[in-house]
N, C-alpha and C positions, 0 to 999 in steps of 0.2 A: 156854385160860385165859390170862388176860391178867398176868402178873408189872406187882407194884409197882416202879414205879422210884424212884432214889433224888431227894432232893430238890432239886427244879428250882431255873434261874434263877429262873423268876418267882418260886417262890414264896420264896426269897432276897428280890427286890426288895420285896416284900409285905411280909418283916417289917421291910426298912429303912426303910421307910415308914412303919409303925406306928411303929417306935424313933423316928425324927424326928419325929413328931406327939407322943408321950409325953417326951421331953427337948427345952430350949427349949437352944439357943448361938445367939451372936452372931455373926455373920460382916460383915466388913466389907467389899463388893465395891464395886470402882468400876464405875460406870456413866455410859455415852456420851447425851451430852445428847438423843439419839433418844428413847432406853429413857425418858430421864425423863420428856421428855414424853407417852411413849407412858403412864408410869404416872400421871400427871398427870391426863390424859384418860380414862383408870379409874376415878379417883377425882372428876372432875367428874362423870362418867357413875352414879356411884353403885354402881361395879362393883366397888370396895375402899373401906374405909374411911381406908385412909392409904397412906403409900410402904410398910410395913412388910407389910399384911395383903395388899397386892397381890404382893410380891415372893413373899410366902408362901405364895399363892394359885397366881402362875407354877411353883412348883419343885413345889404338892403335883401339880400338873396335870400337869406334867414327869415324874414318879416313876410316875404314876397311867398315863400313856401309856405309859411304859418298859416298864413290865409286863406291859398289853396286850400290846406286839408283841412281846417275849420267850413268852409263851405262844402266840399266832398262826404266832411262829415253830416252836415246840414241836410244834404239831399238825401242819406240815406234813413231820415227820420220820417216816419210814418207823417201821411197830409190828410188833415180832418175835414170833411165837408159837413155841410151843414149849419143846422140852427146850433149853437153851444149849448143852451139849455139845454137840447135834447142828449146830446152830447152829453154832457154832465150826467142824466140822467139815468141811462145805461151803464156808468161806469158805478152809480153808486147801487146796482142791483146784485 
């Protein structure tokens, strides 16, 4: 039987995620004339509506990836069965 384990990164990252989508702050970051034209050209392309919804757009996409390979990561972590005493037990031989 498979024991519940306690609450993952991901699902950490998942509710910062939510928390940032539900509260709005400003942040004021500088950015290198690449970025801007790169958000520029986002927004010619019809892929943002402005520098704001594109910036927006990059971090939710950023968070949204994070948490993929936090989980991706997760799954390739060995899964214990059993009693954990027993467990514990063999590892301190």
């Amino acid at each position: 039987m498979k024991k519940a384990l306690p609450p993952s990164e991901a699902e950490s990252m998942i509710l910062s995620y939510y928390f940032f989508i539900l509260s709005m702050a400003t942040v004021s970051v500088p950015l290198s004339d690449d970025l801007l034209r790169g958000i520029d050209d986002l927004i010619k392309q019809g892929l943002a509506a402005n520098k704001t919804d594109a910036i927006r757009k990059a971090v939710k996409k950023y968070l949204e990836d994070q948490a993929v390979e936090t989980v991706l990561r997760a799954e390739k972590e060995p899964t214990l069965y059993g009693d954990l005493d027993e467990l514990v037990k063999k590892l301190r031989v």
